[in-house]
C-alpha positions in Angstrom: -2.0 10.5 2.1 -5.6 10.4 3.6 -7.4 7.1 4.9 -10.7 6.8 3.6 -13.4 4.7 5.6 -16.8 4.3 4.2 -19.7 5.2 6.1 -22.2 2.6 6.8 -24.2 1.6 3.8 -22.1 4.2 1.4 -19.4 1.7 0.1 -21.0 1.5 -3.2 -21.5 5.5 -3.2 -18.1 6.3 -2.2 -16.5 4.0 -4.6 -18.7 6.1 -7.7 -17.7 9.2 -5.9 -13.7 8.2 -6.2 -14.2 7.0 -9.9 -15.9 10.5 -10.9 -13.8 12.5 -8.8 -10.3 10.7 -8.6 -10.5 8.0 -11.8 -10.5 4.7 -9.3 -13.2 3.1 -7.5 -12.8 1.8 -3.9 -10.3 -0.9 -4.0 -11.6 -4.6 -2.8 -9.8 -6.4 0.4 -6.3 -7.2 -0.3 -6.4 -4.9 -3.9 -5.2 -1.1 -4.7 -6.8 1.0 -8.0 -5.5 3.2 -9.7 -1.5 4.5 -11.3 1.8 6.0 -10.4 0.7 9.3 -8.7 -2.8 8.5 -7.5 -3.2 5.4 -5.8 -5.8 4.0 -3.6 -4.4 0.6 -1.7 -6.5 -1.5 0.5 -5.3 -1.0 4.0 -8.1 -2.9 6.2 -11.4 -3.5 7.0 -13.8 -1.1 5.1 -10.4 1.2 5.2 -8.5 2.4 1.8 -5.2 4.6 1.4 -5.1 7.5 -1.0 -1.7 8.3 -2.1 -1.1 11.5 -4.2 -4.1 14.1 -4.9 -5.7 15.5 -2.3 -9.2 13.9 -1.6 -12.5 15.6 -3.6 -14.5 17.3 -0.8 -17.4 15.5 -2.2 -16.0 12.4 -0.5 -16.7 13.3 3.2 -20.9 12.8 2.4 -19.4 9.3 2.3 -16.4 8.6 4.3 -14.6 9.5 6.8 -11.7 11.2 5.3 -8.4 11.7 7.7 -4.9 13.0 6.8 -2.4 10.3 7.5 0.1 12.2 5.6 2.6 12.6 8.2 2.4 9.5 9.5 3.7 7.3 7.2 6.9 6.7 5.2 6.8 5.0 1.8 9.5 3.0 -0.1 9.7 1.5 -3.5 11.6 -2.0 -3.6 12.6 -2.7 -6.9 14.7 -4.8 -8.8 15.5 -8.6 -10.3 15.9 -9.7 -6.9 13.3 -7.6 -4.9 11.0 -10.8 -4.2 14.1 -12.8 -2.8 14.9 -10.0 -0.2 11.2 -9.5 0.3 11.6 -13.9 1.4 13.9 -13.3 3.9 12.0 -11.1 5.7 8.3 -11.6 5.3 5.9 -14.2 6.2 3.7 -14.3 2.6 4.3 -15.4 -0.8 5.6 -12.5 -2.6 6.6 -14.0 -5.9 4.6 -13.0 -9.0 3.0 -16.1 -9.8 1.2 -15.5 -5.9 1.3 -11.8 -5.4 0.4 -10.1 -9.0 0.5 -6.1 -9.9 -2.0 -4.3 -8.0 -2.2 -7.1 -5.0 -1.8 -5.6 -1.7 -1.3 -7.1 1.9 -1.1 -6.0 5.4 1.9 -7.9 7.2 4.8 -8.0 9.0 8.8 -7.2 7.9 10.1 -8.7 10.8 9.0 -6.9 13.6 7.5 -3.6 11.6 3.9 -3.7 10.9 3.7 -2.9 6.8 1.6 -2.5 3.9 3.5 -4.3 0.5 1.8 -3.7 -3.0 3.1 -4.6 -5.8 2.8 -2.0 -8.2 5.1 -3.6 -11.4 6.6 -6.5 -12.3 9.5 -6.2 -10.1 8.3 -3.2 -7.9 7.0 -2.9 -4.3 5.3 0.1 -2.8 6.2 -0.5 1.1 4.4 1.8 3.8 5.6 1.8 7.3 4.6 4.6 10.0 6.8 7.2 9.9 8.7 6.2 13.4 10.1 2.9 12.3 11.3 3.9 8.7 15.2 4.0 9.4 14.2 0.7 10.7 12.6 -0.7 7.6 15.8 0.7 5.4 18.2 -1.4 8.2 16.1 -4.2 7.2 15.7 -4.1 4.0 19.8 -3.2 3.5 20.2 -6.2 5.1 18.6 -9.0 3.5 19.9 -7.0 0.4 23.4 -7.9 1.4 22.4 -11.3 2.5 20.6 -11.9 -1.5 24.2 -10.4 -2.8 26.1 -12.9 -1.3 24.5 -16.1 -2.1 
């Protein structure tokens, strides 16, 4: 996992350099490129995620390119009822009609600063740092058993 942040006036540069090198352009606000395996998600201002290869040298003319890899922790949410756990314990709109394939968003799960994308129909990419992953599981597990019982 690197984050990528354009340099000033290269955002248009770096995002050809991603598509030659990597198959994606730069993703807009709130947007991720790419598949399973190589993945770049939006993750703030002027700031993208790239999950899976490692980046093309070619991309530091452009961007500042830092290792994030052990900082992070990533989950995958999926299921039928995967948007009504995600209700119970986030503050946006996560159903599909709102939050379509490839929308990402940068947000709170209770207390845990995240990053949610939705990268299927019923399947959520969550990234939390690293230190507050057990955390994230206690959460999800339960508004899981709270969606069970109902």
């Amino acid at each position: 996992m690197h984050l990528i942040s354009p340099y000033k006036a290269q955002e248009k540069a770096l995002s050809a350099a991603m598509k030659s090198a990597h198959g994606m352009a730069f993703p807009a606000a709130g947007r991720s490129t790419g598949k399973e395996g190589a993945r770049l998600v939006w993750f703030g201002l002027d700031q993208a995620m790239l999950i899976g290869p490692a980046p093309d040298a070619r991309l530091s003319e452009f961007a500042a390119v830092v290792d994030q890899s052990d900082g992070w922790a990533v989950l995958r949410l999926e299921g039928t009822q995967a948007e009504d756990v995600l209700a119970r314990l986030v503050p946006v709109d996560m159903r599909a009609d709102h939050f379509k394939r490839g929308q990402t968003i940068r947000t709170q799960l209770q207390h845990l600063h995240v990053s949610i994308t939705r990268i299927g129909g019923e399947v959520f990419q969550i990234m939390v740092m690293r230190s507050m992953a057990k955390t994230l599981v206690d959460e999800l597990q339960s508004a899981m058993r709270l969606v069970a019982v109902r």
